[in-house]
C-alpha positions in Angstrom: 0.0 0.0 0.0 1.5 3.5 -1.0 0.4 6.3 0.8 0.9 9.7 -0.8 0.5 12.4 2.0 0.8 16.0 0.7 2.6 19.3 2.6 2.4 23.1 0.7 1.6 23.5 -2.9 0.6 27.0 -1.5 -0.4 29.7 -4.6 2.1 32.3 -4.7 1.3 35.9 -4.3 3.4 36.1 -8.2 1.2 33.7 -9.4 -1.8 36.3 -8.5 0.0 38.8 -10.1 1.2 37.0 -13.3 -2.8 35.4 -13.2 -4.4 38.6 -13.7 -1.9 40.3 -16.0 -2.5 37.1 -18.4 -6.1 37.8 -18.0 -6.2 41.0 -18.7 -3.5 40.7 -21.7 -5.6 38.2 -23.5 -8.6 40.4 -22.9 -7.0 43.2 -24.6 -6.2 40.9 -27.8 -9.6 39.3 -28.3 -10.9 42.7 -28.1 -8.6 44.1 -30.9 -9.9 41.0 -32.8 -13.0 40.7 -32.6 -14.8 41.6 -29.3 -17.9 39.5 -30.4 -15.4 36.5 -28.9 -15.9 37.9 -25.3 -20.0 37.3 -25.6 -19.8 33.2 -25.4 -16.7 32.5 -23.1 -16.4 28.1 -21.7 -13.5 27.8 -18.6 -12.8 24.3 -18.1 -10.7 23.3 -15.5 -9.3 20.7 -13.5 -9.8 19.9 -10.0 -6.2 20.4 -8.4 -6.4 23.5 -6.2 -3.7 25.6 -7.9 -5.0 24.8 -11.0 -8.7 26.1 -10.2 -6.6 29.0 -8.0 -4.8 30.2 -11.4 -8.2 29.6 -13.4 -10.4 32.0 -11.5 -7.7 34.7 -10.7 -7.4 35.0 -14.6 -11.4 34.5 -15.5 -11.9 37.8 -13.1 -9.4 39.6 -15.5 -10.3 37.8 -18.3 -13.9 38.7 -18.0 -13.6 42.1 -16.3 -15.9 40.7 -13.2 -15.4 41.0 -9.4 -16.3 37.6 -8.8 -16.2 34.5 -10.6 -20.2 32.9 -10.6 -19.4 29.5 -8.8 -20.5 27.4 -12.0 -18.8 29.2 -14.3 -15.4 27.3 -14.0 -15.9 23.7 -15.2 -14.4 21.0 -13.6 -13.6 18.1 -15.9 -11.5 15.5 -14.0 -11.8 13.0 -17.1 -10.3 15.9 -19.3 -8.1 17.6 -17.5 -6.6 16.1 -14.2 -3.9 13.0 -14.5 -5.0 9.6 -14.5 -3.2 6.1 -14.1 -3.5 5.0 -18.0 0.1 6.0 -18.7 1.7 4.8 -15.2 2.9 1.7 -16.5 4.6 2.8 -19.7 5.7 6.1 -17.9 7.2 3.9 -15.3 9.0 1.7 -17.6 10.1 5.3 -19.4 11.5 6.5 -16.2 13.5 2.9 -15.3 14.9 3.5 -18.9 15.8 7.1 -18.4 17.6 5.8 -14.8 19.5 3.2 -17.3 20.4 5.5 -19.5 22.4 8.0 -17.0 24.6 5.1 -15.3 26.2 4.9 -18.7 29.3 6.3 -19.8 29.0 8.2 -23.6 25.6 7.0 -24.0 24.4 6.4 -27.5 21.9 8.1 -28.9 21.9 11.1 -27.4 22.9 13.3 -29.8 19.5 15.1 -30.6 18.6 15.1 -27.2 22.1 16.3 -24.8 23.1 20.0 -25.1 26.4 20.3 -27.2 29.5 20.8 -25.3 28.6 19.5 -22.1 29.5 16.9 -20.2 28.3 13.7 -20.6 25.0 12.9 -18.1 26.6 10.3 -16.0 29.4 12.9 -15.4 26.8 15.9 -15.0 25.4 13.4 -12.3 28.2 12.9 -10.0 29.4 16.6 -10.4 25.9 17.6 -8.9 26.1 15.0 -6.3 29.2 16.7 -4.9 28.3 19.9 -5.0 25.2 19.0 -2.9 27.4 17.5 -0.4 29.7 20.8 -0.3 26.6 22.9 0.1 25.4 20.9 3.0 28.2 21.5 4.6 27.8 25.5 4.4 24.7 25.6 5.0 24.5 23.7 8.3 27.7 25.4 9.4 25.9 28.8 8.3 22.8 27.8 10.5 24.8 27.3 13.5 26.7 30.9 13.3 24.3 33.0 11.7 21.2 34.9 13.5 19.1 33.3 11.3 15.6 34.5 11.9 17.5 38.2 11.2 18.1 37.3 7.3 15.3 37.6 6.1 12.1 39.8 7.7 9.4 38.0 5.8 8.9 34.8 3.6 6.1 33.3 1.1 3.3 30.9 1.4 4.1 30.4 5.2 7.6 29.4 5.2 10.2 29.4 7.9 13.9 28.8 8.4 13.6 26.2 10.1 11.0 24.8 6.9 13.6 25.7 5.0 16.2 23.1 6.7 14.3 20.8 6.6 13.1 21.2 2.7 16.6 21.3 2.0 18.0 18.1 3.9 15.4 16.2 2.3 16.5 17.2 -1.0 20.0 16.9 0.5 19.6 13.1 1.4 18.4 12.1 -2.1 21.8 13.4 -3.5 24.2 14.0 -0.9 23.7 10.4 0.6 23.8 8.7 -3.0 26.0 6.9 -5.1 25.7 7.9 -8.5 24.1 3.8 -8.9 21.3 5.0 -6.7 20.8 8.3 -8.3 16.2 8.6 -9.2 16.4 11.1 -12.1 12.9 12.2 -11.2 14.5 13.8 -8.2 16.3 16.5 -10.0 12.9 18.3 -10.7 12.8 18.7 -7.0 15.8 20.2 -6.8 15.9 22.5 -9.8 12.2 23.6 -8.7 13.7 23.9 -5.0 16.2 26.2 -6.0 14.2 28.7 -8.5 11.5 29.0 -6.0 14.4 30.3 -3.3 15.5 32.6 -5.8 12.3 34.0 -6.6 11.1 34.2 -3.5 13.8 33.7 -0.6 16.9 35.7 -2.6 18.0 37.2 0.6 18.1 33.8 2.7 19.4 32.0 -0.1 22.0 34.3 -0.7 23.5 34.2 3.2 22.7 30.4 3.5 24.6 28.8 0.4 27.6 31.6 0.6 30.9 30.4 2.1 32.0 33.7 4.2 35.5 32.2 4.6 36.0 31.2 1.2 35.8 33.9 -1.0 33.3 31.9 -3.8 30.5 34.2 -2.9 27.3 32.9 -5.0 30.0 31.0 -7.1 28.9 27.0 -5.9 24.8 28.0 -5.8 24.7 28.9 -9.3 27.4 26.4 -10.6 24.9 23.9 -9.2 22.1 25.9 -10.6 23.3 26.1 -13.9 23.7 22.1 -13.9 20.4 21.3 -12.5 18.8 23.1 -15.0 20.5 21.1 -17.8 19.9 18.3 -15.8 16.5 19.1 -15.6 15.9 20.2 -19.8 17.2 16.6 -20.9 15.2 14.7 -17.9 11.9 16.5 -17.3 10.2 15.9 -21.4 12.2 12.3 -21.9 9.7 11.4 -19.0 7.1 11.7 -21.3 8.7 9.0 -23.6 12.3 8.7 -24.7 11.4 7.0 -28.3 8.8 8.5 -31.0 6.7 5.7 -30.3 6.7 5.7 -26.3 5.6 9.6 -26.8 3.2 9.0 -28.9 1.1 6.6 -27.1 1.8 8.1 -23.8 0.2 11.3 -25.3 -2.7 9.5 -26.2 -3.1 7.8 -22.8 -2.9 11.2 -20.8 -4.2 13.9 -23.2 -6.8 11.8 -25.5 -10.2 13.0 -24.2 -8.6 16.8 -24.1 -7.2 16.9 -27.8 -10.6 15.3 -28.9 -12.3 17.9 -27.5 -10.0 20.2 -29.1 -10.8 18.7 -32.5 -14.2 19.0 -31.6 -14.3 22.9 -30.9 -12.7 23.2 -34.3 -14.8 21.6 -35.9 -17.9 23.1 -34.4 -16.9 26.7 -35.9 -18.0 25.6 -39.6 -21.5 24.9 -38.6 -23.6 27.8 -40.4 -25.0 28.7 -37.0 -21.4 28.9 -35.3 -20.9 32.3 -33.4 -17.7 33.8 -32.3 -16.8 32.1 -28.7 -13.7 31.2 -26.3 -13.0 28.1 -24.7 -10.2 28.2 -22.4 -9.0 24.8 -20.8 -6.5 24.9 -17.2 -4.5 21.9 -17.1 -1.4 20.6 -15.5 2.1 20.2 -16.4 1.6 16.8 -17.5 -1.6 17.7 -19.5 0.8 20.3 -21.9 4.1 18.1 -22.4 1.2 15.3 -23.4 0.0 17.5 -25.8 2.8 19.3 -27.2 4.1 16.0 -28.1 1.3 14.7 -30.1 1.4 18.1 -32.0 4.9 17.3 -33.0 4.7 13.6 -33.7 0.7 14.2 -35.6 3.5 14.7 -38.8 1.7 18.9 -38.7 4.9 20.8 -40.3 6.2 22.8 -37.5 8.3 25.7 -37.6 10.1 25.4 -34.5 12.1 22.2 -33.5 11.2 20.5 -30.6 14.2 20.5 -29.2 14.4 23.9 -29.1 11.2 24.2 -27.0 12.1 25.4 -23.6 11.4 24.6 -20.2 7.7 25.1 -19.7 7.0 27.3 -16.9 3.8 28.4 -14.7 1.3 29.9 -17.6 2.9 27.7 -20.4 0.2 28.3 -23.5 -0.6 26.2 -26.6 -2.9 28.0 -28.9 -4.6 26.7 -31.5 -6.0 29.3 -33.6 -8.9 29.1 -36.1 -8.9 32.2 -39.2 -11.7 32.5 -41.4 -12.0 34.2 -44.4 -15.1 35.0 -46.4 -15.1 33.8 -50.2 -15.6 36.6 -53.0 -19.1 36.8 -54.2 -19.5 35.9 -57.8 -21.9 35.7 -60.5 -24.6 33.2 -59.9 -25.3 30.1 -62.7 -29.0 29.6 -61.8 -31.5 32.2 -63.4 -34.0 31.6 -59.9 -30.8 32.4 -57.9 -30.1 36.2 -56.8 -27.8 37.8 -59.0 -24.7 37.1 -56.7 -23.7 34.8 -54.1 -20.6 33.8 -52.0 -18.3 31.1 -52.0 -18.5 29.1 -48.3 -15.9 30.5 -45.7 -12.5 29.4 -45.7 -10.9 28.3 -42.5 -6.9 28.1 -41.7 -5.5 27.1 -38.3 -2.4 28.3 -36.3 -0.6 26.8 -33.6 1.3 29.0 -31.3 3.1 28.4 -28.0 4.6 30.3 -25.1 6.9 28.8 -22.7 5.3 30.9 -19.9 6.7 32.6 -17.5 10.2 31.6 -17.1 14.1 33.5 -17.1 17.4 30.4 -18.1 19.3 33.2 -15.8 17.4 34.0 -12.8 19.8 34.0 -9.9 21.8 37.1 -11.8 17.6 39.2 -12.1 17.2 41.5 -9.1 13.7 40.6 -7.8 11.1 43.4 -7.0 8.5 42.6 -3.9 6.3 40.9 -6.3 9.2 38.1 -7.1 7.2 38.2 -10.8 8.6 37.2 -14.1 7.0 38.1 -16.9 4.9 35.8 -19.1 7.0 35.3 -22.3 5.4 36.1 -25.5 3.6 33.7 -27.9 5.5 32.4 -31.1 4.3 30.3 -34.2 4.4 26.7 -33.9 3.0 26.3 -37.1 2.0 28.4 -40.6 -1.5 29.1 -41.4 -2.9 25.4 -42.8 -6.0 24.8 -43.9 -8.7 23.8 -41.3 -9.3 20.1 -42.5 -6.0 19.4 -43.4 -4.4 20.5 -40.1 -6.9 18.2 -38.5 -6.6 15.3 -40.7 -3.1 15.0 -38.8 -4.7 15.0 -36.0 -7.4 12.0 -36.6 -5.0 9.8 -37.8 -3.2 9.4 -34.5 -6.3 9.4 -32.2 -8.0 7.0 -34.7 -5.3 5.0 -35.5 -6.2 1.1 -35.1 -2.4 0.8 -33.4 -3.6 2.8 -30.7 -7.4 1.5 -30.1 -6.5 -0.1 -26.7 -5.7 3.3 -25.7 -9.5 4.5 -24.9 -9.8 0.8 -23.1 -6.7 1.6 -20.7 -8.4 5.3 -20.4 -11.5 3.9 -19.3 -10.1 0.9 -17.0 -7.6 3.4 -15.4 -11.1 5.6 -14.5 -12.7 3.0 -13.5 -9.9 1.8 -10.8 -9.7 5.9 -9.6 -13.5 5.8 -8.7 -13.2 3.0 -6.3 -9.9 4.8 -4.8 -11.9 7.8 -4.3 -12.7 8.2 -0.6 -14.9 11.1 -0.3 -17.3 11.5 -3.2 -16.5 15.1 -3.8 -13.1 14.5 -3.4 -10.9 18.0 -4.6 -7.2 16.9 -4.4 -5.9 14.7 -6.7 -4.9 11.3 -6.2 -1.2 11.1 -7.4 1.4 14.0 -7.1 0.7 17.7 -7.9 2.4 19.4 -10.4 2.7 23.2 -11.6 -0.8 23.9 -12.9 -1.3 25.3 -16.5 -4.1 26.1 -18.5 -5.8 25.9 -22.2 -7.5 28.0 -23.8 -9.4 28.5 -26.9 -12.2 30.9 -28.9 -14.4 30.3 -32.3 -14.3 32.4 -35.8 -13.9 35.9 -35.2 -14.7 37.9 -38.2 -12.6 40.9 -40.0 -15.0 42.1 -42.9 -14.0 40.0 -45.4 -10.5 39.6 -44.3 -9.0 36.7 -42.1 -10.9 36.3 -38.8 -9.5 34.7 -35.5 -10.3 31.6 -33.9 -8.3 31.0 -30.3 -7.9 27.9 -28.9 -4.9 27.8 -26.3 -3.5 25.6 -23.7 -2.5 28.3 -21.0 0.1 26.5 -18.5 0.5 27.8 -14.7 
């Protein structure tokens, strides 16, 4: 029996900041667009608490309200929350990844380990001794320092003495380790660990790591930084699948039911009746790697390599926007028709992405009180492609016979959560939180004539 008990995953007072500037931002280009878009708005969300926290902080901006109507956010576990249909292939990913970084020059990582660096299994031990130097000054720094003087006041309820005590955890799962032992799911903790300290505990962090009687200053914080961050690039999307294949299908198994109802907003804009609409979707981490992998293995011609996708940060976005543009009216052929009529709409479809909010270099910023980074801008996944075609790419992977035991393993692995469920209106989820992030998406918006707009995103927090 495996008991996951959970501690924190407090919302930031950033997060509220970075929330509402999203909202209002996206607000601002709709309305440039095509207002009309604003009249029929959908929030669908999922039910981990951060995840609904970022969803309503954004809707009030979004939507220009005080308060967010209690059934206005949507809650669509089945959609949007994790589910056990990709823990057995995900497992046997990660016992392949762990494989993989005990070897010496291992093959096939050319396309997928930064150029010039060392080789993992090296990377590895060099972190592992840098932990066990920075243990060192940091228990030696708690036992001389006035520690409660550092720093006046600290986020989400913190503490130094929390702070030990985060830290020798993290310390114990490297310090302690043999590089045999090393879990490379770990290193997220870490890398997290140290850029929420720098965002929001860059005074503490600053005294606690820093050698006085060595002279390196912040020299062994952000050497380690720099190569849990690496670290972290090559580990954190190869747990979504190392091979095409293993993507692929672990896509399928964690992000089906969302991209069909993508495909199935899209479509829904060509009826006659369609009006201009947004439908925004708030997902987790998992949710948007799933997803940004089946866009890139559906064969859709992309304009940006995937491996020069970066780290996706709180308020990571996928867009997936839907132009239409009326046809010229021409001379009728029937003598009982009026003199003129128009050819049907034509619809295109744009993918774009942002990474979120996210700096590579964010121990050398200078934080403000808000500790915010700014939400980077969107950029072009793909060109404009027509409508049908774009989706066609799409079909052929969800309907593919190779993957039809994919909705069966959906289904079995929901069928095994609702007799885990203890409380019937259970909030939290059942495995392990991750950042939230968040879709979104909006219906024809049209431009006289010229090429309307169509949003449908994937917003991650």
């Amino acid at each position: 029996l495996k008991i996951i008990v959970k501690w924190g995953g407090e919302f930031t007072h950033a997060a509220k900041y970075q929330s509402r500037d999203l909202g209002d931002n996206l607000r601002k280009d709709l309305q440039i667009m095509n207002k009309n878009v604003l009249d029929d708005v959908k929030i669908f969300t999922s039910s981990e608490r951060r995840v609904r926290a970022t969803a309503e902080l954004f809707t009030q901006r979004f939507l220009d309200i005080r308060e967010v109507p209690k059934d206005m956010l949507l809650i669509r576990k089945e959609m949007l929350d994790d589910s056990n249909a990709a823990k057995e292939k995900t497992d046997a990913v990660k016992q392949e990844l762990y494989e993989l970084l005990q070897r010496d020059n291992p093959e096939g990582l050319e396309e997928l380990w930064p150029r010039g660096k060392a080789d993992p299994g090296e990377l590895v031990q060099d972190i592992i001794v840098a932990m066990r130097k920075l243990r060192e000054i940091m228990r030696k720094n708690f036992k001389e320092y006035d520690i409660d003087a550092i720093q006046k006041s600290w986020c989400c309820y913190e503490s130094p003495s929390l702070f030990y005590e985060r830290w020798e955890k993290i310390f114990e799962e490297f310090a302690d380790v043999e590089r045999s032992e090393f879990d490379p799911s770990k290193v997220s903790e870490l890398y997290d660990s140290l850029k929420y300290d720098a965002l929001h505990n860059r005074p503490f962090l600053e005294t606690i790591f820093v050698d006085a009687d060595s002279g390196e200053g912040m020299g062994p914080i952000k050497d380690l930084y720099s190569k849990a961050k690496i670290l972290f690039d090559f580990v954190s999307p190869l747990e979504y699948g190392i091979s095409e294949e293993d993507r692929l299908e672990i896509g399928l198994l964690t992000s089906m039911p969302l991209i069909k109802q993508i495909v199935e907003d899209l479509e829904a804009c060509k009826r006659p009746d369609a009006a201009p609409c947004t439908r925004l979707y708030f997902t987790k981490e998992s949710h948007v790697h799933t997803l940004l992998n089946i866009v890139y293995l559906s064969g859709i011609p992309t304009k940006l390599h995937k491996r020069d996708i970066p780290e996706l940060d709180y308020l990571t976005q996928i867009t997936f926007e839907l132009y239409e543009r009326s046809g010229p009216t021409t001379p009728s052929l029937s003598t009982f028709d009026s003199p003129h009529h128009s050819s049907p709409p034509e619809y295109s479809l744009r993918i774009g992405f942002s990474p979120g909010s996210g700096n590579p270099n964010i121990l050398d910023l200078q934080m403000d009180s808000k500790h915010c980074l700014a939400v980077m801008q969107r950029r072009n996944l793909t060109d404009h492609l027509p409508l049908d075609a774009a989706l066609h790419y799409y079909k052929t992977q969800v309907e593919n016979p190779k993957y039809r035991s994919v909705n069966r393993r959906i289904r079995e692995s929901r069928m095994l959560g609702h007799r885990l469920v203890v409380a019937e209106n259970e909030e939290e989820d059942m495995i392990e939180d991750e950042a939230p992030l968040m879709i979104i998406g909006s219906p024809p918006v049209e431009r006289g004539g010229l090429e309307a707009y169509f949003q449908r995103a994937n917003l991650g927090a």
